[in-house]
Legacy VTK file of the C-alpha trace (Angstrom):
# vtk DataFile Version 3.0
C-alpha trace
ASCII
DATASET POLYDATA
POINTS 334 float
102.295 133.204 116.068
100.173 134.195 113.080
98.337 130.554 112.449
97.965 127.367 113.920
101.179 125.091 113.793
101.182 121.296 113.992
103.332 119.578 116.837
103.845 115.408 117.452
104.652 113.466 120.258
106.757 109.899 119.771
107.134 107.613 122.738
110.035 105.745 121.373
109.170 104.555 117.888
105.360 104.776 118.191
103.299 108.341 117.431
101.570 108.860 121.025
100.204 112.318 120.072
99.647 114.225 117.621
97.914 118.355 118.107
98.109 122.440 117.166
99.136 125.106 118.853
98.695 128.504 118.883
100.353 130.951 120.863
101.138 134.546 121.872
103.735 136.522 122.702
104.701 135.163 126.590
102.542 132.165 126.585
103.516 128.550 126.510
102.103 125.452 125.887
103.025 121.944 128.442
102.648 118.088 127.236
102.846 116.086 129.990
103.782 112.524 129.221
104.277 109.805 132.033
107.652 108.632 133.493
107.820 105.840 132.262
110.656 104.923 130.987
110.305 105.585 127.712
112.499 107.653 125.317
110.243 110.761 124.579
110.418 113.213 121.489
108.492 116.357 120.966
108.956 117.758 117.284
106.830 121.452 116.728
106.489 123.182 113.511
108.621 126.516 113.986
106.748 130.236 112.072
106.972 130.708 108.578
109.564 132.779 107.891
112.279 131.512 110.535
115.664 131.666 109.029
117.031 128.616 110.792
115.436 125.230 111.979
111.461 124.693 110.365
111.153 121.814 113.198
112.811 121.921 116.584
112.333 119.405 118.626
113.414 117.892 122.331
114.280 114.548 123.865
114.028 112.876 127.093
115.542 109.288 127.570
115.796 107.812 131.098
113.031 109.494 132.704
111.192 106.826 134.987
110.810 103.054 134.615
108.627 100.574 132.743
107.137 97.770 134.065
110.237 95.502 133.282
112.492 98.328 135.790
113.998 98.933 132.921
114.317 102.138 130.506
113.879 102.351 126.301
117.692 103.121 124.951
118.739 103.879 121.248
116.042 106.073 119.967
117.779 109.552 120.935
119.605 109.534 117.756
117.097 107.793 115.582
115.752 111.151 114.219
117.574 114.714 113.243
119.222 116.786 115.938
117.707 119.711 115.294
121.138 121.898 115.159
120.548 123.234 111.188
120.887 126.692 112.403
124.569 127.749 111.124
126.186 128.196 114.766
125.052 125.088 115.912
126.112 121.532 116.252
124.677 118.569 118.380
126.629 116.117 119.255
124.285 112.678 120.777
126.066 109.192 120.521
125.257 106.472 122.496
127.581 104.884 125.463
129.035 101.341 124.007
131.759 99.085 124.632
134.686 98.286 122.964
134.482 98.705 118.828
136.703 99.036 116.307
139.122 102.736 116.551
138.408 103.240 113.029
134.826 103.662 112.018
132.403 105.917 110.075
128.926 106.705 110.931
126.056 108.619 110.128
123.473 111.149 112.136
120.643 110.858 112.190
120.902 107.461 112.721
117.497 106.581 110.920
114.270 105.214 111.900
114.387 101.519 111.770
116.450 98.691 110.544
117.242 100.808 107.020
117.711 103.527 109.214
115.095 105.918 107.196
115.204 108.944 107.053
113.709 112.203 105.247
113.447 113.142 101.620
116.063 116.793 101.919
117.632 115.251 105.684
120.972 116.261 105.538
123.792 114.147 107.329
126.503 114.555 109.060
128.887 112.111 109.173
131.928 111.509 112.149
134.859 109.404 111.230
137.066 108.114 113.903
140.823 106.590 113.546
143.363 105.619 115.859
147.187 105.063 115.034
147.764 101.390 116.504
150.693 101.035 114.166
154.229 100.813 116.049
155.700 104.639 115.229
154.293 107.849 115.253
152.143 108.727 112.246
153.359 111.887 110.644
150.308 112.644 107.662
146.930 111.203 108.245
144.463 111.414 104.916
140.588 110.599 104.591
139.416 110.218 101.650
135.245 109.962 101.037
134.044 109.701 97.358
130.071 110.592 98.207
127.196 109.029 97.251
125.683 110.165 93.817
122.644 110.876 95.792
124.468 113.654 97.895
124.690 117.129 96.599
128.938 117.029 97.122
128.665 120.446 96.219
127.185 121.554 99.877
129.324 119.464 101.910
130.548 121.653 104.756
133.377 120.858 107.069
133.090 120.479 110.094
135.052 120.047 113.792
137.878 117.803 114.247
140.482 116.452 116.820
143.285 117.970 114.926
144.308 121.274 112.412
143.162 119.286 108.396
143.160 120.790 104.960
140.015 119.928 103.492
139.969 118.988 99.406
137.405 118.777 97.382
137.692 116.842 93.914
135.363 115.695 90.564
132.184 114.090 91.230
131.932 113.668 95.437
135.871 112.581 96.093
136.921 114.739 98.765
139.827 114.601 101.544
140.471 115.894 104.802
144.394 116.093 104.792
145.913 116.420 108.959
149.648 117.437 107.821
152.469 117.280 110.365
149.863 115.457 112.857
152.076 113.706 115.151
149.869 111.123 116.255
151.461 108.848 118.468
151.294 104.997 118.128
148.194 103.489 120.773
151.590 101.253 122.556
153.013 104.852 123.303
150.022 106.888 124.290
146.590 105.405 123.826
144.589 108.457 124.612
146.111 110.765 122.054
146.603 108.159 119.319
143.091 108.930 118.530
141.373 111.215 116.099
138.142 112.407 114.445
136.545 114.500 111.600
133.065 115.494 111.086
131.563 116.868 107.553
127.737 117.453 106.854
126.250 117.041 103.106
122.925 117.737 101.709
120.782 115.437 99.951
120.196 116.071 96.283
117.315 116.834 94.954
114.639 115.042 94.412
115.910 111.381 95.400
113.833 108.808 94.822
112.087 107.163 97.804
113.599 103.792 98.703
116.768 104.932 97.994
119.723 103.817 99.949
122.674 106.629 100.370
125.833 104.222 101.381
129.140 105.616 102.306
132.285 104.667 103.598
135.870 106.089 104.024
139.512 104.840 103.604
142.165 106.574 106.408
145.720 106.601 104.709
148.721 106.826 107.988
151.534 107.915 105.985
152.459 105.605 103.279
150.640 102.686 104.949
147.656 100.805 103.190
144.471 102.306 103.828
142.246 101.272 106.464
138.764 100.864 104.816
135.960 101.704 107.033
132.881 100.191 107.702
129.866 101.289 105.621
126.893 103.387 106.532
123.232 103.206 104.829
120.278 105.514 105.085
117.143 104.884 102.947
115.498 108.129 102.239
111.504 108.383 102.885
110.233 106.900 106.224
107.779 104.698 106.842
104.355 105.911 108.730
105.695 105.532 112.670
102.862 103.159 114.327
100.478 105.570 116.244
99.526 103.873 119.818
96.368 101.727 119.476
95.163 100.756 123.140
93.792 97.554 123.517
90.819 96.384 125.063
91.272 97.990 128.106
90.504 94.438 129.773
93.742 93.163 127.958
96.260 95.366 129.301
96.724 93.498 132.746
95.723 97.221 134.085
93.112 97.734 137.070
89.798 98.517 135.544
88.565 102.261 136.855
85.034 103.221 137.186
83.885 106.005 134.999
80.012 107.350 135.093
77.911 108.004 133.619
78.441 105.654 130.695
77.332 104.931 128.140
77.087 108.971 127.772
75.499 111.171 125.570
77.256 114.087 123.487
78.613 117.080 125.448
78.509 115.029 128.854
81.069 115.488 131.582
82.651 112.213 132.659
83.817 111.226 136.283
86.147 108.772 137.418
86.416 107.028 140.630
90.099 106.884 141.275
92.177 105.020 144.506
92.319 106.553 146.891
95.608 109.260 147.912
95.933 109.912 144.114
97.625 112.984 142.642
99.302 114.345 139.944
96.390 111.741 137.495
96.173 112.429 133.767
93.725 110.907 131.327
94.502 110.204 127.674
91.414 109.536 125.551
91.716 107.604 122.236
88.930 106.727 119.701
88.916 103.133 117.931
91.605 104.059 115.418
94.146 104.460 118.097
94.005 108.610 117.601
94.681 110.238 120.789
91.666 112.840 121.229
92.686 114.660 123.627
94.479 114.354 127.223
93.639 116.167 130.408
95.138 116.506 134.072
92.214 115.311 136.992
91.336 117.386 139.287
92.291 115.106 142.611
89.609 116.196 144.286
87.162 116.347 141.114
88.231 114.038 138.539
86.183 115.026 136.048
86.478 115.118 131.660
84.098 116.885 129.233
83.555 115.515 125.929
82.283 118.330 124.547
82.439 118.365 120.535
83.313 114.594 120.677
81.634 112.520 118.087
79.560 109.487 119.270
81.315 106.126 119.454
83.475 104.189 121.424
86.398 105.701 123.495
89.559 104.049 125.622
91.151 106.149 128.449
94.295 105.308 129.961
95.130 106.891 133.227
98.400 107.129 134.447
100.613 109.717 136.934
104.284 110.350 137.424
104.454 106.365 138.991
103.673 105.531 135.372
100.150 103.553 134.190
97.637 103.616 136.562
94.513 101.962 134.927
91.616 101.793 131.952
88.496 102.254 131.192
86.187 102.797 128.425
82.928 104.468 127.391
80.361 104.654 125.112
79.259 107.694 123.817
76.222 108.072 122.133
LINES 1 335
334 0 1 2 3 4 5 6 7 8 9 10 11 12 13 14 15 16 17 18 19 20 21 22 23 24 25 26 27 28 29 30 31 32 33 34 35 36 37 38 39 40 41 42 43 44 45 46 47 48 49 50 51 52 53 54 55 56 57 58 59 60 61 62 63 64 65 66 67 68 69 70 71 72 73 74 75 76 77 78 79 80 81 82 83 84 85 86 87 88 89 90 91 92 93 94 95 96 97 98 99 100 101 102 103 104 105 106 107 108 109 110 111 112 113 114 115 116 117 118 119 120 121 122 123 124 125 126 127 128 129 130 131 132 133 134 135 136 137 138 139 140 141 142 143 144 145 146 147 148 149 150 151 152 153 154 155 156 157 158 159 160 161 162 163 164 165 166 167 168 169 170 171 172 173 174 175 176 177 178 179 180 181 182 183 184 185 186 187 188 189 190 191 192 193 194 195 196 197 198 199 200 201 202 203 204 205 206 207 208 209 210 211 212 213 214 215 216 217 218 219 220 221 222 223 224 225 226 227 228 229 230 231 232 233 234 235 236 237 238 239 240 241 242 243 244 245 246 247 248 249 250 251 252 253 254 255 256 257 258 259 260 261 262 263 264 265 266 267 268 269 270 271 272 273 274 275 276 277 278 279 280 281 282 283 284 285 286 287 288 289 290 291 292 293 294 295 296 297 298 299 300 301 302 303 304 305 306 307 308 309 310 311 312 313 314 315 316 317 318 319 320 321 322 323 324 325 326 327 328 329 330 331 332 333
């Protein structure tokens, strides 16, 4: 790496951590984040000059339990999939019951209720169908006139159930045309009366912020009526995400942990007292705004954390290990 990168760390909707990085050829960098049950998201600036993705980034949903025994769910897909490089394509949907056969939706899904997402994000979109009509459908046609705030110009095709002729028409109307498709009726063969297309667009550019890109699709089976679909929305330009503010320490409903000496002065090395048997301990530090200074694995034997080139004022720590939270404290440092 030639310069220092930027990286960020989301704990389901909320910035945990934000940092650099700098690294050389063979070296690697770990952020260890607690089990507990959260969906996690690291997101890393890539090298200037990489051909394909400026911001890769990794998920982990499921890992642990919270304090309810439960686990966060529907965040995965919230955010981009990282797949802009030309031979790649994530797939992520989430597991849900019954809905209806012919749909439309978007990826990313967006952050939030308007499902926000960023200025330049391009989507992809998957439409689904099913013939539950009583005979075999011969011709099935989608037709998609874009929003004006897509760029219909760069829409690629993309993988589908069945051989289609894609079309392309004046001002965003295209089609995706599945001749001689033979799709049985859902009374016949329920598994393979279904079917799927998925097509990626840019943005234009330069949309406005606040804008809302809508789109939905009609699915012509033979000389039927078209079945409209439901409609997505994406507003482009996303909120700030909340960055983690710990309480009072005394709030949280966590075991208080001893921590000497304190108050402290600049440049002092801190100790904690922790229960007895533990392992595996890691300390996050945060100042008053909620800005996570820096976090640091304990030594189990000496659990010990210099705040070396740390401003004086008042600082949270929240301890936790792979069993998830495991107390607070707080210092002043003066």
């Amino acid at each position: 790496m030639t310069q220092m990168l930027d990286y960020v760390v989301i704990e389901d909707n909320i910035i945990n951590l934000t940092g650099s990085f700098q690294l050389n050829p063979g070296e690697e960098m770990v952020q260890a984040v607690p089990a507990n049950g959260s969906t996690w998201r690291l997101e890393a600036e890539q090298e200037p000059g990489n051909p394909y993705n400026n911001m890769p980034s990794i998920t982990i949903e499921g890992c642990g339990q919270n304090s309810q025994g439960g686990i966060s769910t529907g965040f995965v897909s919230q955010f981009g999939e990282s797949d802009n490089e030309p031979a790649v394509s994530t797939d992520c949907m989430a597991n849900i019951g019954s809905y209806d056969p012919n749909d439309k939706q978007g990826f990313p899904l967006g952050y939030g209720p308007k499902h926000q997402i960023e200025p330049g994000q391009a989507l992809e979109y998957l439409i689904r169908f099913q013939n539950t009509g009583t005979d075999t459908a011969f011709r099935v046609i989608i037709r998609d006139t874009l929003s004006a705030w897509l760029d219909w110009q760069q829409v690629q095709p993309g993988v589908s159930s069945h051989p289609y002729r894609f079309e392309m028409g004046a001002n965003g109307a295209i089609a995706f045309v599945f001749d001689n498709i033979l799709l049985p009726d859902s009374n016949v063969n329920e598994a393979a009366s279904h079917g799927f297309v998925k097509f990626r667009v840019a943005q234009q550019a330069e949309v406005p912020l606040k804008s809302f890109i809508l789109n939905q699709a009609a699915i012509y089976f033979d000389f039927n009526p078209p079945v409209i679909t439901n409609q997505t929305s994406h507003q482009v330009g996303v909120d700030p995400l909340s960055v983690g503010l710990p309480d009072d320490p005394g709030k949280e409903g966590l075991p208080m942990i001893a921590v000497y000496p304190n108050p402290a002065t600049a440049g002092a090395t801190l100790r904690f007292e922790l229960p007895a048997g533990s392992y595996g301990v890691w300390a996050d530090c945060y100042d008053i705004h909620g800005k996570l200074q820096c976090r640091k694995r304990l030594n189990a034997n000496r659990p010990e954390l210099n705040l070396e080139n740390m401003p004086s004022g008042l600082y949270y720590f929240r301890l936790f290990n792979a069993a998830g939270a495991m107390g607070t404290a707080k210092v002043l440092l003066r």
